[in-house]
N, C-alpha and C positions, 0 to 999 in steps of 0.2 A: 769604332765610330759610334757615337751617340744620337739613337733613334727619339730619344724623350729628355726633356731637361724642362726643370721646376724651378724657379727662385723668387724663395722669398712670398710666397702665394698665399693673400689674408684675401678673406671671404667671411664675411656677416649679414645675418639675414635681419636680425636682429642688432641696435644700438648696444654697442658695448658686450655683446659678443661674439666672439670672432669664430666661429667653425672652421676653420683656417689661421693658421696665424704662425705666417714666415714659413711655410711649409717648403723645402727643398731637396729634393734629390732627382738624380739622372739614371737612365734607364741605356745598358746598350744595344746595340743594334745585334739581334737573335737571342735576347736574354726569355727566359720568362719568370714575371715577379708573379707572386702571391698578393695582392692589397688585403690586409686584414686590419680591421678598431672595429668595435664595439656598433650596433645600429643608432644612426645618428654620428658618428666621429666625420663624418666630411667626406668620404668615397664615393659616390654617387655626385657628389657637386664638383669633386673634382674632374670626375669622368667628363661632368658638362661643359666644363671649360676647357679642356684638352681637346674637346670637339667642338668648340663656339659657341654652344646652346646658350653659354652665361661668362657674364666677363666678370673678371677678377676683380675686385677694391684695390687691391696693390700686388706686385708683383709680374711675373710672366712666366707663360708655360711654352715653349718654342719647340717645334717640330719640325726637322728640317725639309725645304720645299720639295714638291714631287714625291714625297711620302705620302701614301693612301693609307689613313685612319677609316679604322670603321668599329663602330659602337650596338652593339646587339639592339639596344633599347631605341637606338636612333630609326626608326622604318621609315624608309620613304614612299612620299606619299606618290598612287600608283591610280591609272584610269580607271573608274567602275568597274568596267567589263574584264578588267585583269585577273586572272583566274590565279593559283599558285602556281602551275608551268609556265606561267606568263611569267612570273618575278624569277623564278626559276631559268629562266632563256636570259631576260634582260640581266642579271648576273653573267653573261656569256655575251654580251652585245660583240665586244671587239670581235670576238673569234666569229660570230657570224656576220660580222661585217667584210673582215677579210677576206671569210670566205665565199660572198657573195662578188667581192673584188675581184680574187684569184679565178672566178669563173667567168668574167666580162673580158678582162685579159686572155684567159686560153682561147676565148671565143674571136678577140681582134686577133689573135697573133697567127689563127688560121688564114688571115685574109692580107697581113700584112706585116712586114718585119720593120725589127729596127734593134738597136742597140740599146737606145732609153727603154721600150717597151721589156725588153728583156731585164735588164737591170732592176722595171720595178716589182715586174714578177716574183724577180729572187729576191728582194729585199718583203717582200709580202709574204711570200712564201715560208721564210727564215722565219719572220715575227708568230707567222699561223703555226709552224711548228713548236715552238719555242714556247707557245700558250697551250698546246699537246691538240692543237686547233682537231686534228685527225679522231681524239676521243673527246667531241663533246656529248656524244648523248650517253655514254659508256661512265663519264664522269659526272654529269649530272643524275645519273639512276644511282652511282655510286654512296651519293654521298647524304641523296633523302634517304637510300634505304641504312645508310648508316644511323641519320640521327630519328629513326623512325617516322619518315614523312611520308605518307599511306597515298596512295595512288587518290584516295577520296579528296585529301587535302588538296593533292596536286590538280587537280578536275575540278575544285570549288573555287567559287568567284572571293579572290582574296580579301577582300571586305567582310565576310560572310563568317572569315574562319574565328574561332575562341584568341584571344590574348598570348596566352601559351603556345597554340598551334602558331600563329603568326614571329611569334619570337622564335621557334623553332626554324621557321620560312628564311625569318631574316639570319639566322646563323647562317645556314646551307648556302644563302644567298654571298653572305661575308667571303665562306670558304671560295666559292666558286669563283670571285673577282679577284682572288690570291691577296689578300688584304695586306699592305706592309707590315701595319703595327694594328692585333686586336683586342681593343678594347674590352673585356667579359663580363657586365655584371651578372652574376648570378645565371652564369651560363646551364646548368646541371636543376635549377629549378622544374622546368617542364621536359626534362628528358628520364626517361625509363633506365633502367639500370644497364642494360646492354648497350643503348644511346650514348650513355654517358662515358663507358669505357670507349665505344668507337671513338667520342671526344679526345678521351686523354690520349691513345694509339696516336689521332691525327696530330693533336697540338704537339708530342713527344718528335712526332718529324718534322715538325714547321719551322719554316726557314727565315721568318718572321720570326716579330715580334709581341709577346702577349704580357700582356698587365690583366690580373682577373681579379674582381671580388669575386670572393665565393668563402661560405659557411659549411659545403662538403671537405672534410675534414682530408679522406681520400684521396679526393678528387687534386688537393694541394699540393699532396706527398707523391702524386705521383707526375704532375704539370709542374711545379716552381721549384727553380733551381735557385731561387731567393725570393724574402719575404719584408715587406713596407710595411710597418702598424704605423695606423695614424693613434697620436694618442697628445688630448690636446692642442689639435690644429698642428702638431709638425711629426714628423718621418723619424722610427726609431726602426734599424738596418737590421737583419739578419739572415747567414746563408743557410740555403738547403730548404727543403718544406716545410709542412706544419709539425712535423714532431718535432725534428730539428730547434723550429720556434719558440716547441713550448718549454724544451730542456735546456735551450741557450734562456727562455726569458724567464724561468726560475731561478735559473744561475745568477743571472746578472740582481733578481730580486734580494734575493740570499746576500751577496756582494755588496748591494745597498744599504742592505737590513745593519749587517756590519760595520759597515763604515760610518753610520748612522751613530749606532750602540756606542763604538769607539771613541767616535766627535763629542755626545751628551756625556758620557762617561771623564772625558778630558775637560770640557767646560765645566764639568760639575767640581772636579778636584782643582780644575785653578780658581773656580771661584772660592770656592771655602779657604782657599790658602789667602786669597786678597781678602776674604772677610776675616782671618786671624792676620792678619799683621795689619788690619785697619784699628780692631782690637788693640791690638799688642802697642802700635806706635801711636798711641794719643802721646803727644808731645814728642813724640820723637819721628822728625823729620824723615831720616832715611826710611826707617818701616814702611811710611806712608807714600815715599816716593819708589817704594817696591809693591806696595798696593795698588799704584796708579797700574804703574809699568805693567801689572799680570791685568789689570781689568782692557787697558789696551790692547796687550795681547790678543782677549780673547774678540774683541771687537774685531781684531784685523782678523781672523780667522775664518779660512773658506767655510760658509756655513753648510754641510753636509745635508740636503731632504730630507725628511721623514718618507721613506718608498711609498706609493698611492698602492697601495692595496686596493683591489676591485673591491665593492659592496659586493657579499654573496646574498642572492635568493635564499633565503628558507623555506622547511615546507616538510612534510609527508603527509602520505594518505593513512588515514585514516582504515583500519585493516577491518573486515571482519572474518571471523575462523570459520572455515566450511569444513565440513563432515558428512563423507560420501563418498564414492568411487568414483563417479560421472558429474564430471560439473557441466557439460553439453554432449547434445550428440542429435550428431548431422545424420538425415539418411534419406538416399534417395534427390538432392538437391538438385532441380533444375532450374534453372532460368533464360529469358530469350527475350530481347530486345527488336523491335521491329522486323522479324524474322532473322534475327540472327544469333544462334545458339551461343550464349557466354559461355556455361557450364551446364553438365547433366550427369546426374545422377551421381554426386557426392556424398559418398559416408565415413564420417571422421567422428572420434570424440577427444573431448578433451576434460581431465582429470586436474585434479587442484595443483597448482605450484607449477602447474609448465607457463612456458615460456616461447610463445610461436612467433614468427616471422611469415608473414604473407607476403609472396613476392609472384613479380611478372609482371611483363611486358605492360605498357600506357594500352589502356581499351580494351585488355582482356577483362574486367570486371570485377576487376580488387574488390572495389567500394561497394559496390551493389551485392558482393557477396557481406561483405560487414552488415549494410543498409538491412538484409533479410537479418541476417542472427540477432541484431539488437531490435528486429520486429516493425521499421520503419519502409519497410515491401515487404510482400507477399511472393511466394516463390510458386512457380507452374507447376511443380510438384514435388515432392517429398517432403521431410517433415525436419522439425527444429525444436527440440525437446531439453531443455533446464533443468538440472536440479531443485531440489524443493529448497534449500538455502541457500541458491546465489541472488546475492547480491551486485547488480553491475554499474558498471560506471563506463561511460564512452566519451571519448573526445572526437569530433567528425572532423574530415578534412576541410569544409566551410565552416565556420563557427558562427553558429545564429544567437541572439537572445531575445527571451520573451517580446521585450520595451527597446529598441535601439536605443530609444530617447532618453533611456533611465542613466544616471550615474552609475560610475562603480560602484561608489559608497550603494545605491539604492539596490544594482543587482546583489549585492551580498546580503542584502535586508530582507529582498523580496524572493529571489530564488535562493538563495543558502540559508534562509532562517534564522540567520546570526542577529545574536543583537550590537546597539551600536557601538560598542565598544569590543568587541569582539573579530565584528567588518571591518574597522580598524584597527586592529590588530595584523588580520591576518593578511589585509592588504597591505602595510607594513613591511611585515616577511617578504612578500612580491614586488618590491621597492614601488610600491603606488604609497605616495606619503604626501604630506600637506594639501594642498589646494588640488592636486592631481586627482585626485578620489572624487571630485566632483564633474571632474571629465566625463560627457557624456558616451555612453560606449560607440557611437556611431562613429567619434571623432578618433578613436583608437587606431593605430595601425594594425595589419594582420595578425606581427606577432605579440602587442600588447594584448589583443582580445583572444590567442592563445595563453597566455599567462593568465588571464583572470578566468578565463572559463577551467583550467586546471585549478584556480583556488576555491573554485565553487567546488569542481568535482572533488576536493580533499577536504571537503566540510564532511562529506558521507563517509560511514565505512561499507568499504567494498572490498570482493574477495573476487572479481575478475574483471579485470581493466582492459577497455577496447580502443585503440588510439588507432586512427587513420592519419597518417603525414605527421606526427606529433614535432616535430623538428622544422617544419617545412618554411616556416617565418621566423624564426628564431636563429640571431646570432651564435657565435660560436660559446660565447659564454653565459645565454640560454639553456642553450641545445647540453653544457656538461651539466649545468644545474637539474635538467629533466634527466640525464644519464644517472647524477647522484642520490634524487628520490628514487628512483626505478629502484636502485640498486638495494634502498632499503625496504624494496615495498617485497615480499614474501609468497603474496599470491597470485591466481593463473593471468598471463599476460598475453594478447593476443594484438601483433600491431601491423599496419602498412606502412611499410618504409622504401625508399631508393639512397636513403643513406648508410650508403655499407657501414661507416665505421660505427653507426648506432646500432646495428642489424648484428657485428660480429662481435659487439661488445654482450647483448641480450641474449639472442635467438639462442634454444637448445632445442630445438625443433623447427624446418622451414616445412612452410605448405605453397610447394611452387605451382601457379596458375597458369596454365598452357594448355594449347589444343584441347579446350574443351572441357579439360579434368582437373582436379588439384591431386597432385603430386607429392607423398606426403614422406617429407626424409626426416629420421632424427638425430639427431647431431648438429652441432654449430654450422655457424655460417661459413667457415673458413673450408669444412669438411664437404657441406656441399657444393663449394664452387669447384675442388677439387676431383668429385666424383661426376661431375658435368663437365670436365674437362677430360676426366679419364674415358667419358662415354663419347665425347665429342673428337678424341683421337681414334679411339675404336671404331668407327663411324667411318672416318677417312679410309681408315686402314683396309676396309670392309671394301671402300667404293674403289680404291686401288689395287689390290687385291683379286676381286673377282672378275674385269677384263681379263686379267694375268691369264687364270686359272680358266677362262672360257677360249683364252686363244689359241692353248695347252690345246684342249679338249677340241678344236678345230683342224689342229694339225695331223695331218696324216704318218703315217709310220715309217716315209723316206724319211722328211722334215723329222719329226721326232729323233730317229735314227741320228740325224746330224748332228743334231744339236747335243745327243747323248757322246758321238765321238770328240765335238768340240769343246767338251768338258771332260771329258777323259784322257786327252791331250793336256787339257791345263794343268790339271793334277798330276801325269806322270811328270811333267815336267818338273812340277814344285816336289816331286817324290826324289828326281834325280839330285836337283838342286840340294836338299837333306842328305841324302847320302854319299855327294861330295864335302858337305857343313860336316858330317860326322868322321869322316876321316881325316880331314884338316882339322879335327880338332880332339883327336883321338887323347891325345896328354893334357885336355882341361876339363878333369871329371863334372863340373857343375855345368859348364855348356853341353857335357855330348849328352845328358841324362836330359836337359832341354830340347834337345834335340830329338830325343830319343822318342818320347813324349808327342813332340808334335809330329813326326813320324807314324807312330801305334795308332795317331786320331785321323790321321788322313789315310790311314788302310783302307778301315768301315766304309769311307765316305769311295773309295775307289773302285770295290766290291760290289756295293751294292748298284753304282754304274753299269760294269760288267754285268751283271745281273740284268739291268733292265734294256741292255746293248741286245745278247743273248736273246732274251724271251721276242724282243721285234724279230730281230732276223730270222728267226724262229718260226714267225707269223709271215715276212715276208716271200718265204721261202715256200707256205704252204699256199701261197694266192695262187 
């Protein structure tokens, strides 16, 4: 069954060009696709139309009736006084309408009967279950505390909440009305990193259907089971997630590049053979009518592409060499927000050439732990101590500049120092070219004023680079670009991220932020989640485990006694059981020595039974 179908779908914002153009493909019913192009390829306007917001120039996108679409970015609008468990319930409206139902009914059918009245109980009843009507409040605490949605969110007048917190509201809200087919832009944008895997867990069972943008790399590989690039207004297909994508659209690149070389390579030898026999047959007829005949040829001839190669960014920073032992050192750090303790008493240092990953939880205090070390707050106590030659460089997760109003071209003049030609230059590199360098930076989106404020910062040399979210705006082919400077850059690198695949390509050091502490592991990113998994099965084991061993400990010495003959039963029996195996099998030397073997191991284990049978009765004998 096809839950989604595209044909032919042109969209221009602008005369004579199309951001869409004949875009077609169909989605089936419990697929989940990947949407990946470039920022700016048509994703987000497609989203709009698939949900009504914007009609099409030509084509149609058809969704068949009775299907519930629901769009993250779409929030509906909701009465003042509506708090976040108010959006939160109204996501739940049927079930508690039902259930308001099924309780007007139990209450007539006290007083009087009938056939109809029964009928529509059970058919109420059926639907209330079947919406799992029995766990609403069980499934709504579910599912905020999955995508980190804080009891404050929930108690504040939904008007009141930040951008992010409300797109978080509206996901939970999505989940909770079981949405047929969901729409995701940039679902993983305002979620924390444990948020984000509860995402992919849930989307992984979803009985729906989802179509997601998303630039978490991750986040693809482990939700789409196929992938849509838009590239040039229409649909180029591929299965499996984003690694998948990138290995299959190298391939097909390569495949191109070839058959390309091939095509110019063949036109270029029939031409020259038509340019010698045009030569060769001045006056002679046939030459010239084998002249025509290969120029014809090559006319009729499927003309092979030139493959579009992305334009790559260039760029590095600018280094400079530290010499020293300590390139920071934290000691004693606390800080408290409106009386509520972020962190206290932190001490860490950090030495040239590492490479850290700050991580944890949305509202523990990532940023305002940056905000102190680059000296932009004041910490309640302890101290924050530099070397005498670092030089730093920070990217913040808002990106401000001096003048909104100034041009690129003028921020490169005014805060990078550059002269004019230079600014041009290196805006160039950052694909800002032509008449775009006059663009005022107000008019910028997020992640173009990410990009220019990294081309100021690599005007400096710096020997310890401080990025907060450095990926956070940046498409996928951004985001490898800032992967590829990183990777030539040498010196200490301390960043916030929730994009795992940026985090386990860098980090050789994480500084996890929790309860109160930074937590300081050294090893890759892969090693930490590993050793947080091995603690977090230990933990279980711990909490199951220790009833066991107290209920032991509760039991009196009849009870005890029993329990020791009903396992000393089990074993004589698997004892006999063996030494019937070993005589039935007395003529096949390799089975009785197996035999034999597990036999000698279930002695000890019999013995020491007897032993603990013994020592009770022992006791019980002296009561």
């Amino acid at each position: 069954m096809i839950d989604m179908q595209v044909i032919g779908l042109v969209k221009a914002f602008e005369v004579g060009k199309n951001i869409l153009d004949g875009l077609t493909f169909e989605v089936r019913a419990g697929e989940r696709v990947g949407l990946l192009g470039k920022n700016g390829a048509g994703k987000t306007t497609l989203f709009r139309i698939l949900t009504g917001q914007l009609r099409a120039d030509e084509g149609e996108a058809l969704i068949p009736p009775g299907k519930r679409v629901g769009l993250i970015s779409q929030i509906p609008v909701y009465p003042e006084a509506y708090t976040g468990e108010d959006v939160l319930k109204d996501a739940q409206r049927e079930q508690y309408a039902l259930q308001r139902e099924l309780r007007e009914l139990e209450a007539r059918m006290t007083g009087e009967a009938g056939g109809a009245l029964l009928i529509r109980y059970d058919q109420a009843l059926t639907r209330f279950e079947t919406l799992d009507g029995y766990a609403i409040d069980r499934n709504r605490d579910k599912i905020a505390a999955g995508l980190g949605i804080s009891e404050r969110m929930r108690s504040q007048p939904f008007q009141t909440l930040s951008g992010g917190e409300k797109t978080r509201m509206n996901l939970a809200r999505l989940i909770l009305e079981n949405t047929d087919i969901l729409l995701l832009d940039e679902p993983t944008n305002h979620l924390d990193m444990r948020a984000v895997q509860w995402l992919e867990t849930y989307l992984q069972g979803f009985r729906g259907t989802v179509l997601a943008i998303s630039h978490d790399r991750y986040f693809l590989d482990a939700v789409a089971t196929r992938c849509i690039e838009l590239v040039h207004g229409r649909a180029a297909f591929y299965t499996g997630g984003y690694s998948d994508y990138v290995v299959e659209k190298q391939r097909r690149l390569e495949e191109a590049q070839r058959k390309y070389e091939k095509q110019q390579a063949e036109t270029k030898r029939l031409t020259q053979a038509a340019d010698r026999l045009a030569q060769w047959g001045t006056g002679n007829k046939k030459l010239m009518q084998k002249s025509h005949a290969i120029r014809s040829r090559i006319e009729r001839m499927e003309k092979a592409e030139r493959p579009d190669r992305e334009k790559t960014l260039r760029g590095a920073f600018a280094e400079k060499d530290f010499f020293g032992d300590e390139l920071l050192t934290v000691r004693g750090l606390s800080k408290a927000y409106a009386g509520k303790t972020l962190f206290r008493d932190v001490s860490l240092t950090v030495t040239g050439g590492e490479r850290i990953a700050l991580v944890g939880d949305n509202g523990t205090g990532k940023s305002t732990f940056i905000r102190l070390l680059v000296g932009e707050e004041r910490p309640d106590s302890g101290t924050i101590k530099r070397g005498p030659a670092v030089k730093l460089a920070y990217l913040p997760q808002l990106i401000r500049f001096e003048d909104p109003s100034r041009s690129m071209l003028d921020v490169m003049l005014y805060e990078a120092g550059c002269t004019h030609q230079s600014a041009r230059d290196r805006l160039g590199a950052f694909q800002f070219r032509g008449e775009d360098v006059f663009t005022p930076v107000s008019q910028l989106s997020g992640g173009e004023q990410s990009r220019l404020r990294l081309c100021v910062l690599m005007q400096e040399a710096v020997n310890f680079l401080i990025l907060d979210e450095p990926t956070n705006h940046l498409d996928i082919a951004a985001r490898e670009w800032v992967e590829t400077v990183l990777e030539d850059y040498d010196e200490a690198l301390l960043f916030v991220s929730h994009d795992r695949y940026f985090i386990n390509r860098f980090a050789t050091r994480i500084w996890a932020l929790r309860d109160g502490s930074i937590h300081d592991f050294r090893g890759s990113f892969s090693a930490y989640l590993k050793a947080c998994e091995n603690d977090a099965r230990q933990v279980r084991e711990d909490k199951t485990a220790a009833p066991k061993e107290r209920k032991r400990k509760k039991d009196g010495p009849e009870k005890q006694i029993a329990r020791l003959e009903r396992e000393i039963a089990q074993l004589e029996e698997k004892n006999a059981a063996l030494d019937a195996a070993i005589e039935a099998n007395a003529s096949d030397y390799t089975k009785l020595m197996e035999l034999n073997e597990e036999k000698q191991a279930l002695e000890p284990c019999l013995d020491g039974l007897y032993e603990q049978w013994e020592t009770l009765a022992a006791q019980m004998e002296q009561r």
